[in-house]
N, C-alpha and C positions, 0 to 999 in steps of 0.2 A: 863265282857267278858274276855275270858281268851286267852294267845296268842296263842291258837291253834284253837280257833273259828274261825279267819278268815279265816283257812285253810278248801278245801274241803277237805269230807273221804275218804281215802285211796284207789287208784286205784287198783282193782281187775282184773288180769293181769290172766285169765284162758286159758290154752292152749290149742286148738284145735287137739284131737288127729284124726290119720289117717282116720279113720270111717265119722269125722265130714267134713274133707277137699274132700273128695271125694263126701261125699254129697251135698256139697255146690257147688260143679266145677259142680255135675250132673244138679243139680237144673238151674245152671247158662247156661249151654246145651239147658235143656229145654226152657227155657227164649226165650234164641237165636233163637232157631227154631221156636215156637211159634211167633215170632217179624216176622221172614223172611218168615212164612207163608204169612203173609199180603201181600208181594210182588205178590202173585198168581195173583190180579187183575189187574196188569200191566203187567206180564210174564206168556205167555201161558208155557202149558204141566204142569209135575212136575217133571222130573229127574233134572233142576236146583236145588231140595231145596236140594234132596236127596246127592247130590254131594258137594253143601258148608256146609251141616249137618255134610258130611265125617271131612272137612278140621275144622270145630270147635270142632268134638270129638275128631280130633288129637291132636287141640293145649291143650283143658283143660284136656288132660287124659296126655303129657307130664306136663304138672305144678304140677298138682298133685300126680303124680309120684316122680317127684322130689323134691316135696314139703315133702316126705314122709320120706326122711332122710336125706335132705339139715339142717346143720345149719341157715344156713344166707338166709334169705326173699329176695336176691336179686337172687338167683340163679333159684327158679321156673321163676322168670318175665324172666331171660333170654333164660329158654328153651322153654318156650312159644314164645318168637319170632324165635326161631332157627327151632325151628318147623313148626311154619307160613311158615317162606322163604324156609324151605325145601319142606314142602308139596306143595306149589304152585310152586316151580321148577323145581318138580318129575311129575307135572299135565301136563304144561302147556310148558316149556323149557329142556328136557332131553337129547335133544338132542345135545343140545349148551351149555349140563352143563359136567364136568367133572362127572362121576360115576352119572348121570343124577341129582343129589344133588350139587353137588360143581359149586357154580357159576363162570360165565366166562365173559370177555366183550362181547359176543354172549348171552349170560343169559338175559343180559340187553336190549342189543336191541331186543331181541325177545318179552321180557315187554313190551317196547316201540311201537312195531308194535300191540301188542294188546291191549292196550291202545289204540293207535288211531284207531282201529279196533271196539271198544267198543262205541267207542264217536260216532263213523260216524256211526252205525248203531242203535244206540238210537236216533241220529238224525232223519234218514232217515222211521224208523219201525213207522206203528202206534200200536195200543195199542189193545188187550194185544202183547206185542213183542215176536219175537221167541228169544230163547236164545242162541245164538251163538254164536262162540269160543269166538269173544270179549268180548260178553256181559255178557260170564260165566264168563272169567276170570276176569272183572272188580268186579261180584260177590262175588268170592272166597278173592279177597283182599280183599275186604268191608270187611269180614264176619271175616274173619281170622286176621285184625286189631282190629275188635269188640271185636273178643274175648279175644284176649293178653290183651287190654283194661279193660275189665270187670274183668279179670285174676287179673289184677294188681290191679286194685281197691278194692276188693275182701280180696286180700290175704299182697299185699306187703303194702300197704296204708293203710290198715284195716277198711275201709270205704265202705261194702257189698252195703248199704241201693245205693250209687253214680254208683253202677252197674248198677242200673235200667236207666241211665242215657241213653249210649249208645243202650241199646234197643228201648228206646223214639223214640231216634231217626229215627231208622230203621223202626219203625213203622209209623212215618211220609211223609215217603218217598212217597208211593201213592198220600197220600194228597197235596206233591209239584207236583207230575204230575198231577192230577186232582182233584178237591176240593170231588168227590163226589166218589172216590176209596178209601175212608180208609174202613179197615174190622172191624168189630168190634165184632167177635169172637173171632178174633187174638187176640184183645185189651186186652180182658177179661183173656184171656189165658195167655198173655205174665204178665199181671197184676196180676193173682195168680199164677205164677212162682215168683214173685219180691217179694208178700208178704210172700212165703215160704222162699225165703233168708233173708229177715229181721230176719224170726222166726227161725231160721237156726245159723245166722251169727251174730245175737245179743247176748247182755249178758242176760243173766235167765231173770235179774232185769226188764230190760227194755223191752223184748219180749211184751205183752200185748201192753203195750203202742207203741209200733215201729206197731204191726198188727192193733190195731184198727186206727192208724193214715193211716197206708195205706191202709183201707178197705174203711174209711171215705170218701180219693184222689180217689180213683179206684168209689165207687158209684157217688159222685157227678160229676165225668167223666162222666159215662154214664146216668145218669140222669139231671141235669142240661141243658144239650144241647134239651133236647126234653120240657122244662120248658121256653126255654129264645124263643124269637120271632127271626125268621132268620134273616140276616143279607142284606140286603139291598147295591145294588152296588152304590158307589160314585157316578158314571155316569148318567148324567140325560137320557143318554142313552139307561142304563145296562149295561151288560158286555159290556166289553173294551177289548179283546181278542188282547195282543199287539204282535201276530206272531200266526201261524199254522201250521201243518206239514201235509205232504202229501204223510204220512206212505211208507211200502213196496208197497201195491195198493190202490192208492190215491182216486176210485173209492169205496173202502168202506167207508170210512170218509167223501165221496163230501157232501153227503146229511147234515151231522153234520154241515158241513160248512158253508153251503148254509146258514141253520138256525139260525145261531148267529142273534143276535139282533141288533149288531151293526158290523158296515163291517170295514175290517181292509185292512187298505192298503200293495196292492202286489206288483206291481212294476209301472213302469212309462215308455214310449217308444215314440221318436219318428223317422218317416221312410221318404224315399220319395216317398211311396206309398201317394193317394190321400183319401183314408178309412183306418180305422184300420184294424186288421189283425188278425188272431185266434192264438193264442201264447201256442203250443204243450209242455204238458211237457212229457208224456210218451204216447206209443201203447198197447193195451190189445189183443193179439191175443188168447192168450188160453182159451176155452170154455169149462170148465171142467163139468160146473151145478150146483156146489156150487158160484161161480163167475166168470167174468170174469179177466185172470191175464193177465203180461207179461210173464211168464215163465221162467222170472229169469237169459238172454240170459247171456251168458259169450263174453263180450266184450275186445275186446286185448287191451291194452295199449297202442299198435301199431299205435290204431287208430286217430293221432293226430288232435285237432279238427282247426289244423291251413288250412289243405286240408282236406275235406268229400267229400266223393263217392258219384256218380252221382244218380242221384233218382232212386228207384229198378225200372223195365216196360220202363223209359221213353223215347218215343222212337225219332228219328231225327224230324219228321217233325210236333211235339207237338210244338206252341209256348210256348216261357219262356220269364219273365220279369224279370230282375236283378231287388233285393230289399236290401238295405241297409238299417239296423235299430239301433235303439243306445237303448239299454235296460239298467232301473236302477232300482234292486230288493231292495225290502226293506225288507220283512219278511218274508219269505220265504223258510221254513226248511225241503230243498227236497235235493233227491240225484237225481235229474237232473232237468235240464235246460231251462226254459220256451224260445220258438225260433218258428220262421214261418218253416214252410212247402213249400221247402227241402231247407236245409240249405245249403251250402258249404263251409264256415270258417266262425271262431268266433275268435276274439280276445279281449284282455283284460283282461280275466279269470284270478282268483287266483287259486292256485290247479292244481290238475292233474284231465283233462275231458278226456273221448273219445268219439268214437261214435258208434251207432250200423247199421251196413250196411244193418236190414233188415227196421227197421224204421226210421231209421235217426236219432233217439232221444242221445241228450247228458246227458251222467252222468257221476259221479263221487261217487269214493268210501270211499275218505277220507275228501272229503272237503263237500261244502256247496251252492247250490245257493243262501241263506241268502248272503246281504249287496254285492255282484256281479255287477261290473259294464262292461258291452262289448259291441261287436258292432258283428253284425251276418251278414255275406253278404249268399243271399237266392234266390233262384229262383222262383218266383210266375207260376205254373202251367195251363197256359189258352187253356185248348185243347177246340174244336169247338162242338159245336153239333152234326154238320156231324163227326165229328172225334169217338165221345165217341159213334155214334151210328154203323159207323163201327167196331167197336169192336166188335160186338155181343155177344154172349154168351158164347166165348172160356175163358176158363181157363187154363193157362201156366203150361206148367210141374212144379214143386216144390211148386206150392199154392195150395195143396190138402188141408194142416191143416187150410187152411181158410176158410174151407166149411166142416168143422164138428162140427156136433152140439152134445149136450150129449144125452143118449140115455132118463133119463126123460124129456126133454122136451115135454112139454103141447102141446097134438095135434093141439090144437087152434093155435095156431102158426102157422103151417105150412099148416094149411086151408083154415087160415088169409091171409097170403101169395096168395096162388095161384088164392082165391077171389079176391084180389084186386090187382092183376097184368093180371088177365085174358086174356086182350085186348092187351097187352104189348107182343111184339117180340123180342127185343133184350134186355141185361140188363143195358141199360142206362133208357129206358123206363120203363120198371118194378121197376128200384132207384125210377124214379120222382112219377111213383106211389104211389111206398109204402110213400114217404116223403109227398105226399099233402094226402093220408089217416089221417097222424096225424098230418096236420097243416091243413086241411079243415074242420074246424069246431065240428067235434065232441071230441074233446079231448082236457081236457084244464090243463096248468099249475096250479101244487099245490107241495107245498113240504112237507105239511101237513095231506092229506090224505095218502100217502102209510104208515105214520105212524102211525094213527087214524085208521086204516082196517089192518095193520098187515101183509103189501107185501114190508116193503120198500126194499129196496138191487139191485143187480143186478143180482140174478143168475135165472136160470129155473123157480122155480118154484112158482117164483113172477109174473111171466108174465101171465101164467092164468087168475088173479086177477087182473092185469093191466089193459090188454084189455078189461075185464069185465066194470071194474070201468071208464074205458076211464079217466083217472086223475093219474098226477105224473108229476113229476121231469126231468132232463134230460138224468139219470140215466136208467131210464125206458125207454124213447123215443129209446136212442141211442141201449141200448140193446136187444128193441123188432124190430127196424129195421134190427140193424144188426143180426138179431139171424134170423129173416124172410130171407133177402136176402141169406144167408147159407142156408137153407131150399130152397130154387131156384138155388142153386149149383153159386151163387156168390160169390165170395172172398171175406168177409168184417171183420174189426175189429173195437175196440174203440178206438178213442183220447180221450186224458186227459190232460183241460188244460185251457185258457180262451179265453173269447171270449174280443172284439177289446175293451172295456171298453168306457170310458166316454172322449170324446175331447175336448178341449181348445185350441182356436186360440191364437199362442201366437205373440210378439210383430214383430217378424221377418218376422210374414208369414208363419211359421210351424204348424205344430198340435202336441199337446203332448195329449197324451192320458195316462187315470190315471187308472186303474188295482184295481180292491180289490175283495174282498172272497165273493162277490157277484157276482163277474164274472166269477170263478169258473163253469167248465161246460166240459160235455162227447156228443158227438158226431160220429157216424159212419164216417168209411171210406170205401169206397165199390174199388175193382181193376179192373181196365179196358185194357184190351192187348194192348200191343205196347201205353199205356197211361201212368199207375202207380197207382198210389191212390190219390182216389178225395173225396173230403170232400161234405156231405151233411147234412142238419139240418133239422130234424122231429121235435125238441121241440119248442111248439108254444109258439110264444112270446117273445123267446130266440135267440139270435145272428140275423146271415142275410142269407139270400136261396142264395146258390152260382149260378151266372151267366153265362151261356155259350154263345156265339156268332157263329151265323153260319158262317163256311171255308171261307172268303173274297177271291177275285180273285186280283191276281199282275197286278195292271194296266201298260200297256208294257209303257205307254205313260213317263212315271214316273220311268222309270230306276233308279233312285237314293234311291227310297221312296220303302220299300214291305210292301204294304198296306197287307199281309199276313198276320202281326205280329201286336198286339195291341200295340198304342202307350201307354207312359208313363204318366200319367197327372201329371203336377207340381203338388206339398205338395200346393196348396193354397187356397183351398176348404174352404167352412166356416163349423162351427166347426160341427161337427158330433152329431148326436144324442144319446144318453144316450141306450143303449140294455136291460138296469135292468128293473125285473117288475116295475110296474106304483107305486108300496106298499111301493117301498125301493130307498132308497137315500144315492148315491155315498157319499164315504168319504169325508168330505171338505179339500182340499190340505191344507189349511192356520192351520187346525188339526195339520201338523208334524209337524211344526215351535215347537209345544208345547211337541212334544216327539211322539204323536199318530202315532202308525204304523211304525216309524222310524227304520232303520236297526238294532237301538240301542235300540229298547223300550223292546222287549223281553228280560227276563231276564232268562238263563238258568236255569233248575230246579238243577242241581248240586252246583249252584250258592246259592241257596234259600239253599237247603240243607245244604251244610257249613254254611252259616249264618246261619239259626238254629241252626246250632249245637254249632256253638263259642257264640249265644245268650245263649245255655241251661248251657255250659260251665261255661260262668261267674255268673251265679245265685248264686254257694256258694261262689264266690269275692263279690257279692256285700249284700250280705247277711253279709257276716263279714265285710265288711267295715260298714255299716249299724250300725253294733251293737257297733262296735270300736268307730263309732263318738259315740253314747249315751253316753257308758261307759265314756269316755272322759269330757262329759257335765255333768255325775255325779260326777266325781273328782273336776271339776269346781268348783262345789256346795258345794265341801267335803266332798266327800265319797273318805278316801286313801281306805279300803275292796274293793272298787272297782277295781280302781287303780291297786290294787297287783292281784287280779282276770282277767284284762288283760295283766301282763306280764307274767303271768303263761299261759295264751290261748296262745300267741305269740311265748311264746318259744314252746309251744308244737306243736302250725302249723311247726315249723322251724324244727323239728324233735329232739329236745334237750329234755334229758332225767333228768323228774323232778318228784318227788315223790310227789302226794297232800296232803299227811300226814305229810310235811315238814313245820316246823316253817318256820315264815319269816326269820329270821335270817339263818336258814339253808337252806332256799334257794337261797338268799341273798348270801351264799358262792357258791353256786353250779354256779351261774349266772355269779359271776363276773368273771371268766375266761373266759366269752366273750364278755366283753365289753371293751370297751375302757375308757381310765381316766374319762373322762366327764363323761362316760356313769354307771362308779361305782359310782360317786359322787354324780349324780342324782340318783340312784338305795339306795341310802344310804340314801340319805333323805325323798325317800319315805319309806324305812322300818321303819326309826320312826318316820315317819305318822302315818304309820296302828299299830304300838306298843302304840303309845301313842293317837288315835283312843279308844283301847281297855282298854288303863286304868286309863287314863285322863277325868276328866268330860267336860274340857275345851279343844280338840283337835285342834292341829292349823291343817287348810285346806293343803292338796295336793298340788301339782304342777302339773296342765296338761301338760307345758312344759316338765314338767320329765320323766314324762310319753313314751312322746313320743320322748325323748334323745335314755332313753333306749332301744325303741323298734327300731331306726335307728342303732342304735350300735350294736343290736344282728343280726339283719338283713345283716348287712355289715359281722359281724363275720363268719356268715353260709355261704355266698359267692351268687355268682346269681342263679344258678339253685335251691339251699334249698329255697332262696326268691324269687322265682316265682311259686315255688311249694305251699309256702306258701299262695300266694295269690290266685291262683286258687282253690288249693285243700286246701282248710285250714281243718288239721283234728280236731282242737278242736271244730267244730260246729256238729261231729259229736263221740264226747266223748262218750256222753251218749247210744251208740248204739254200737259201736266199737269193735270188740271182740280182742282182745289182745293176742298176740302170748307170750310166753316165748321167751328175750331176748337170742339169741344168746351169 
């Protein structure tokens, strides 16, 4: 063996001219967009993609630009970020920037406000989400960090193949919001973009091998997965759903919710009411046909929720019962506030809440009802029989939009209606009708059939289907009453929210009542003059028929006492009965002790995200560590060729410029101006290792000690950020693909 065997062949160092680097940046364009296509099935519309498309052909058409008569590889990475921070400055802050480019401390706080703009309405959205200002502009970064990213891998690193890296990712992203939104068009798309930059950005040599390696990754991607048997949840359960969200309108998701397999705990409450208590999270007044909404009210700030405004209707001589409740949410990932009906302060809240003066409902636009602990003082509403039936049939100026219905609405409806109110005079009478029509027998709980027959939802033109089938959810119930009562020129809308949940006598004498995603449930509210709004329950089987008492007379005898007004029954009732179908069984409390349901068990999807990402990160760390220990345990053995083969990898992750066509000896000089004394001494002994390897029959063995002298000495030499780069990115694992600029 001669001393230039143990060296590799000489590094072919071909320059990419202009034609090549623009095709490579385009390629890498395409990649991008093709990844962020995928996003489609968590983000409605498409003018998002068309707008972070803008901001990535900005960044890689400056790199490229600049890459096109920059000496030095360091100056595209920098107009790639200058370009990012400009075009997102020019998008999104112009006004708070100097020359609407030049940032300002107004630059940054107007980040800041959409930032937290972006979070609170991924929160609060369900799925697919609209894309707004926040949610663009959290995009536009993702997208525009992607890119500089890939830019630099790419071009300054020389390591194309570690591009596809960052797109992984992005294409991941649905699968952290839901296991069963990944696209897999996208997949295939963004995957022959990544194998066109291998074949692109490789050398001649190795092309073939770099595309059938990533044709081979790319098939048994998509084939393997339809070969292996699905995955099976840990939970003797099944799913374990550890939080939920209860989107922009929490009545498209109720039914999803309903059906989880296993029920996850919502919150926890106790009152000094003597039953539990229906716990409102939003009103749905608008009745468009497609669904029912809240319509989105613009609520003031103003509205502090330490005093709330008196119930809309309610008039003096309604009785009210003070109630005071202590609420403690656990998962709960809504922009407002589960609370009785009508509230009048809340305290304890983290956040900024308010309230809205036409329903009462609290929300919040930057925070969270997750992990929320307060206390709501509320007035329970007990108007009399005689009272709600004086009422009659008047409707108050300004509740016209609560008696309009869309114009497809299924005549059956309002047929429905007038049959089964016939007899009925006033509209308290005509409620109770229409509510014992669908809890007297011919209509039963299912949450399985509107899905099985093809009506689930809540809008118009489920309801045809509904009443047909007589079977559904409470979805159904709530909306074909209240849709009926509109049709009779009643004021009615939806709540959305739970019903009193399952109670436990606890040790003091109270009742705690325990909440979870089986308690979930929509219900009408119908409005009564000079009353307000009163809650009533069609869904059989679900919640409790609200009670009214006929007008009591003030006994004169009893001046002290108005037997007028219902008393208050102490909290010491025995424990309450369970409201859930007979099918399904409440969460077991002794469950959180263990994490289940806990404020804490949900784990953000941007959370999982960065972990994935710093998982896929370290893959070529532990890939070259991996192969450093072998090597190491081949020196052991007595291989110095080895030996001098990882200090040659080392110095080249480190960015130290080493010829492979170099004897050891003359590398051996090239090195020691970065080691330190020990670190040439050791460097020394192994060169006539591998010299006398090659011409001795009797070779004395290596030192793996030495080995790794020198490789702390080069390492200290380059400083921290060359050795951290090194361990992350090691470029010599990706030598043999790498294309090679001409050296500045």
């Amino acid at each position: 063996m001669s001393p230039t065997s143990v060296a590799v062949r000489p590094k072919v160092t071909p320059k990419l001219d202009v034609a090549s680097n623009w095709l490579l940046s385009a390629l890498m364009l395409v990649g991008l967009g093709a990844a962020a296509a995928g996003l489609s099935s968590i983000i409605s519309d498409a003018v998002w993609w068309f707008v972070i498309m803008t901001v990535a052909l900005l960044v890689f058409a400056a790199g490229a630009t600049v890459r096109s008569f920059a000496r030095r590889r360091i100056w595209p990475s920098v107009a790639t970020a200058v370009t990012a921070f400009g075009v997102i400055t020019l998008m999104f802050a112009p006004s708070e920037s100097l020359l609407a480019l030049i940032p300002t401390p107004g630059t940054f706080e107007r980040f800041g406000e959409l930032q937290a703009l972006g979070a609170a309405s991924i929160s609060r959205q369900a799925i697919p989400a609209n894309a707004d200002e926040g949610i663009l502009f959290l995009l536009c970064v993702g997208v525009a960090l992607i890119a500089v990213a890939m830019d630099t891998l790419a071009f300054t690193l020389r390591v194309p193949a570690t591009a596809g890296v960052p797109m992984l990712v992005l294409l991941l992203v649905p699968s952290f919001v839901r296991s069963e939104l990944d696209n897999g068009f996208s997949f295939v798309l963004t995957a022959a973009a990544w194998i066109a930059i291998l074949l692109v950005g490789s050398r001649r040599p190795g092309r073939r091998m770099a595309a059938g390696i990533a044709v081979a990754a790319v098939t048994a991607g998509l084939v393997l997965p339809l070969a292996l048997p699905p995955l099976e949840s840990s939970q003797a359960g099944g799913e374990s759903p550890a939080g939920f969200s209860t989107g922009i309108n929490p009545i498209i998701t109720l039914g999803d919710d309903l059906r989880r397999g296993t029920p996850s705990l919502a919150l926890r409450y106790t009152s000094n009411e003597a039953e539990g208590q229906y716990l409102r999270l939003t009103a749905l007044t608008d009745f468009s046909g497609r669904s029912w909404g809240d319509g989105d009210p613009e609520i003031s700030p103003e509205n502090s929720v330490d005093a709330i405004g008196a119930a809309p209707g309610l008039g003096p001589d309604v009785p009210v019962i003070a109630v005071t409740t202590d609420i403690s949410v656990s998962n709960i990932l809504s922009r407002w506030l589960p609370a009785p009906y009508a509230p009048t302060s809340v305290t304890g809240l983290v956040g900024v809440w308010a309230w809205d003066p036409d329903a009462l409902t609290i929300r919040t636009e930057l925070s969270s009802a997750r992990g929320q602990q307060y206390t709501v003082e509320s007035q329970r509403i007990a108007p009399s029989i005689d009272q709600l039936m004086a009422a009659g049939t008047t409707v108050e100026s300004g509740f016209e939009r609560y008696v309009q219905v869309p114009e497809d609405l299924p005549a059956v409806v309002g047929s429905t209606a007038l049959e089964v109110t016939a007899a009925a005079t006033s509209n308290y009478e005509k409620a109770v009708a229409l509510q014992d029509y669908f809890r007297g027998g011919e209509f039963t709980y299912s949450e399985d059939a509107p899905v099985d027959n093809g009506y689930d939802g809540s809008g118009a033109s489920v309801l045809d289907a509904f009443l047909a089938a007589k079977a559904g959810y409470c979805v159904h119930f709530s909306s074909a009453m209240a849709s009926m009562a509109r049709t009779l020129g009643m004021p009615a809308r939806i709540a959305v929210g739970f019903t009193p949940g399952q109670g436990t006598l606890q040790d003091d004498g109270t009742t705690e009542y325990t909440v979870t995603t089986f308690n979930l449930h929509a219900w009408p509210e119908l409005y009564f003059a000079n009353i307000g709004w009163v809650r009533f329950e069609p869904t059989p089987g679900r919640g409790t028929v609200p009670e009214f008492a006929p007008l009591a007379v003030d006994d004169p005898a009893t001046p002290g006492v108005d037997e007028s007004v219902p008393a208050v029954v102490p909290t010491n009732a025995a424990t309450a009965a369970p409201d859930l179908p007979a099918e399904k069984t409440p969460v077991d409390p002794d469950l959180q002790a263990a994490g289940f349901g806990s404020s804490t068990g949900a784990v953000p999807w941007w959370i999982v995200a960065v972990a994935a990402l710093a998982a896929v990160l370290l893959v070529p760390a532990v890939a070259r560590s991996v192969q450093r220990t072998r090597r190491l345990a081949r020196v052991a053995a007595g291989s110095a060729e080895t030996a001098w083969d990882e200090l040659r990898d080392t110095a080249d992750d480190l960015g130290l410029k080493t010829d492979r066509g170099l004897t050891p000896r003359q590398l051996r000089d090239d090195l020691r101006q970065h080691l330190s004394p020990s670190g040439v001494d050791a460097l020394d002994r192994l060169r006539a290792a591998v010299e006398s390897e090659a011409f001795a029959e009797h070779a004395g063995a290596p030192d793996a000690a030495d080995v790794r002298t020198v490789i702390r000495s080069l390492r200290r030499s380059a400083g921290v950020w060359s050795a951290m780069l090194a361990t992350f990115v090691p470029r010599s694992l990706a030598s043999r693909w790498r294309p090679e600029l001409v050296r500045a």
